[in-house]
Backbone as JSON Lines, residues from 0, in Angstrom:
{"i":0,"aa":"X","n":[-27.95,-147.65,-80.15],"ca":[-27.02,-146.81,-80.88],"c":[-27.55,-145.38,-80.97]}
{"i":1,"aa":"X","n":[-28.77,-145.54,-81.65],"ca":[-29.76,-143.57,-81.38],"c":[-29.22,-143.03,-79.9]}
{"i":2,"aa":"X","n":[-29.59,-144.02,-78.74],"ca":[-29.32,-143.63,-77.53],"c":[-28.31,-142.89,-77.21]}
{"i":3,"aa":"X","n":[-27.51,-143.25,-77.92],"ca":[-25.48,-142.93,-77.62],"c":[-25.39,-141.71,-78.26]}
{"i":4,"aa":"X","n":[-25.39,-141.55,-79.41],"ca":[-25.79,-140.46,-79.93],"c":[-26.17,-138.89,-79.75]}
{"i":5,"aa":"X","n":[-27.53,-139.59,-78.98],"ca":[-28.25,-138.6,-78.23],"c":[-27.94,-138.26,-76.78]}
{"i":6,"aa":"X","n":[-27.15,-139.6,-76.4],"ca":[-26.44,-138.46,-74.84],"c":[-25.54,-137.59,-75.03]}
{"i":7,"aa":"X","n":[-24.43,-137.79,-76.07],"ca":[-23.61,-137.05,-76.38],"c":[-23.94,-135.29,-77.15]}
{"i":8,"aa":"X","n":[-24.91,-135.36,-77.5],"ca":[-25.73,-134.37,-78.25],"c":[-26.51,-133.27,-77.25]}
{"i":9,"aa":"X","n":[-25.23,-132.39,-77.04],"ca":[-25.02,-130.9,-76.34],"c":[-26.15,-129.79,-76.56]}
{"i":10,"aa":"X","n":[-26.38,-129.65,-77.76],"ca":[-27.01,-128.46,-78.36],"c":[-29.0,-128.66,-78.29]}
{"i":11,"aa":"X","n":[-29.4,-128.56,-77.08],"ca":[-30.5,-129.2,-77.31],"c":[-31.9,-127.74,-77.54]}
{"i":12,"aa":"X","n":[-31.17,-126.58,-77.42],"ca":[-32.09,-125.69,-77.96],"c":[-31.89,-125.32,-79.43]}
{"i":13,"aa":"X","n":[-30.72,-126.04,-80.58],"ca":[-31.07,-126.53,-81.54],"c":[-31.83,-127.35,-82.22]}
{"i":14,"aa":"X","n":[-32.38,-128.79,-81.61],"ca":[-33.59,-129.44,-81.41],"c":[-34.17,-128.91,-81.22]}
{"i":15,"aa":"X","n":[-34.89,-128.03,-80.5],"ca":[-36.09,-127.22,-80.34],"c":[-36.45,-126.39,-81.49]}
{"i":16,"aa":"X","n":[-35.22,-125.68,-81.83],"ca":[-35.2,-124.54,-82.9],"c":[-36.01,-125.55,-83.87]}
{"i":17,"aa":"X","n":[-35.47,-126.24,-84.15],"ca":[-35.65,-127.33,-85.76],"c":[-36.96,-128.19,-85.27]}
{"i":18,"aa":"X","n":[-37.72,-128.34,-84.35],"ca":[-39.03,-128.72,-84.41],"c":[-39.74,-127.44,-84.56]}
{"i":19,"aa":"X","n":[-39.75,-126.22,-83.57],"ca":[-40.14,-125.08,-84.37],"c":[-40.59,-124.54,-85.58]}
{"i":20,"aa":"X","n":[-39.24,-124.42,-86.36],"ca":[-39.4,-124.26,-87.46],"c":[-40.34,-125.58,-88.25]}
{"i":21,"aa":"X","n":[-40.15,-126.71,-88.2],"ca":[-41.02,-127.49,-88.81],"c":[-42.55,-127.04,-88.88]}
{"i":22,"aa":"X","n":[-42.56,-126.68,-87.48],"ca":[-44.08,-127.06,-86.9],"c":[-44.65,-125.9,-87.84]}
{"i":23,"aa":"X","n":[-43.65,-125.1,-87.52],"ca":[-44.26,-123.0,-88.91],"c":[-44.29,-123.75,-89.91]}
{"i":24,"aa":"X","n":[-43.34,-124.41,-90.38],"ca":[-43.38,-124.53,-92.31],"c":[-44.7,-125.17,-92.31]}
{"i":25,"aa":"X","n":[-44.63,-126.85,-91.88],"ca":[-46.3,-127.42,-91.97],"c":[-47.1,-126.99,-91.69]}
{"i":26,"aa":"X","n":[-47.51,-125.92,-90.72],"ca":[-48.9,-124.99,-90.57],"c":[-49.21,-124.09,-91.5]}
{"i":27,"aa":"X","n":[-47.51,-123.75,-92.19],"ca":[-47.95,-122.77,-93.65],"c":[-48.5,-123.46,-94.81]}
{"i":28,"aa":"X","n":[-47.63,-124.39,-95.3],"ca":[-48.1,-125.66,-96.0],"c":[-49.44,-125.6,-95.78]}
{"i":29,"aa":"X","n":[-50.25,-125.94,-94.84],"ca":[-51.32,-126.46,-94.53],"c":[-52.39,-125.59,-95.14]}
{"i":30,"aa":"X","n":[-52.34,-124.33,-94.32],"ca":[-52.59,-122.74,-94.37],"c":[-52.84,-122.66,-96.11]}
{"i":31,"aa":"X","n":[-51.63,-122.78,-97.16],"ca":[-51.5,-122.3,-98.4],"c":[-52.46,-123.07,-99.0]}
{"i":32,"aa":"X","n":[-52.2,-124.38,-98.99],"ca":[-52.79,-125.44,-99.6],"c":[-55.03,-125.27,-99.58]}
{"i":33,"aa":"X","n":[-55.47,-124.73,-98.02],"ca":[-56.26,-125.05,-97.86],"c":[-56.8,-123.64,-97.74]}
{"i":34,"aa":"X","n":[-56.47,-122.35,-98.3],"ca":[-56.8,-121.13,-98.19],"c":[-57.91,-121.18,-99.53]}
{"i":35,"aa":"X","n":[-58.85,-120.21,-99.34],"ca":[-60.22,-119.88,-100.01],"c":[-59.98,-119.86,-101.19]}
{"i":36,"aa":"X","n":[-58.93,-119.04,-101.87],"ca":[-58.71,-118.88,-103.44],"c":[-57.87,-119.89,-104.16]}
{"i":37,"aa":"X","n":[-57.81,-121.09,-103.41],"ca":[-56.93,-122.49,-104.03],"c":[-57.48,-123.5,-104.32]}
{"i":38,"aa":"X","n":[-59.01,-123.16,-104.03],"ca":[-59.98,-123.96,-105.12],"c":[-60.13,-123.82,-106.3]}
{"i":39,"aa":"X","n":[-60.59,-122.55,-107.21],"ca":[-60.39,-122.3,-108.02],"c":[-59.05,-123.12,-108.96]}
{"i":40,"aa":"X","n":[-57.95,-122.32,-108.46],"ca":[-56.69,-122.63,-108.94],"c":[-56.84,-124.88,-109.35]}
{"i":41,"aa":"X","n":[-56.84,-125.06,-108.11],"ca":[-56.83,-126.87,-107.83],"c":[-58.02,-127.63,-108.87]}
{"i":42,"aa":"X","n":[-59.43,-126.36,-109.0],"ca":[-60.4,-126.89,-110.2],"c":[-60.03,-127.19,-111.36]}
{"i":43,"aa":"X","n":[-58.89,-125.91,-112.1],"ca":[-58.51,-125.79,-112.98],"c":[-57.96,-126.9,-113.19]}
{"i":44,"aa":"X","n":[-56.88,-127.07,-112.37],"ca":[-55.72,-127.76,-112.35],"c":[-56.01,-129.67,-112.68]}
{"i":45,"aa":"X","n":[-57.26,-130.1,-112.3],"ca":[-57.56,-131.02,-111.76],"c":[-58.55,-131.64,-113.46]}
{"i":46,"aa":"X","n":[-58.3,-130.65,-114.04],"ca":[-59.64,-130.62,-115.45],"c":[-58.49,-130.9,-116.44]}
{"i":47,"aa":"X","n":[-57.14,-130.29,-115.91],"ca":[-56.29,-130.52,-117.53],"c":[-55.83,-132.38,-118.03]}
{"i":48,"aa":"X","n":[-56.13,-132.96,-117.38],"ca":[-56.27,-134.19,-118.16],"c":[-57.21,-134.91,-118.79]}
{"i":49,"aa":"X","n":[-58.17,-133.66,-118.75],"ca":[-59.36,-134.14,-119.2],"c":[-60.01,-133.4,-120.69]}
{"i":50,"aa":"X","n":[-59.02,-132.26,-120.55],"ca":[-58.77,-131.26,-121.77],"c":[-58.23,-131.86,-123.12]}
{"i":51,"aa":"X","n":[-59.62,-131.89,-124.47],"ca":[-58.67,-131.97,-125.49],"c":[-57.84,-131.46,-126.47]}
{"i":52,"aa":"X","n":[-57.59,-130.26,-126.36],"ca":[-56.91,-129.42,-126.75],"c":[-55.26,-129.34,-125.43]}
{"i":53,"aa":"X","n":[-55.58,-130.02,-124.83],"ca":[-53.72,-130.03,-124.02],"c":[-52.73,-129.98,-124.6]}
{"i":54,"aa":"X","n":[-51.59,-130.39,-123.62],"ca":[-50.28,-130.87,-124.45],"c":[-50.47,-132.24,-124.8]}
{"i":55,"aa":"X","n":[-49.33,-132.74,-125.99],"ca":[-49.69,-133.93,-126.19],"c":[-48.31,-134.54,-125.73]}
């Protein structure tokens, strides 16, 4: 059934476009997540359940 689908399915430098773009977003993702000053931030972040003064 995918098969059928996909013969009929004209637009195939739209497929391309849309793995493209994936491939940018997850390398940014990746990029943001694992950049030098997001330790800090992730230390913080990683301590507030351990904080007794939090929210309750």
């Amino acid at each position: 059934m995918k098969a059928e689908v996909l013969l009929g399915f004209e637009w195939i430098q739209l497929s391309i476009l849309a793995l493209i773009l994936f491939l940018l977003l997850f390398v940014g993702i990746i990029t943001w997540v694992l950049r030098k000053d997001s330790n800090h931030l992730y230390g913080e972040a990683s301590k507030l359940p351990l904080n007794e003064g939090g929210m309750k």
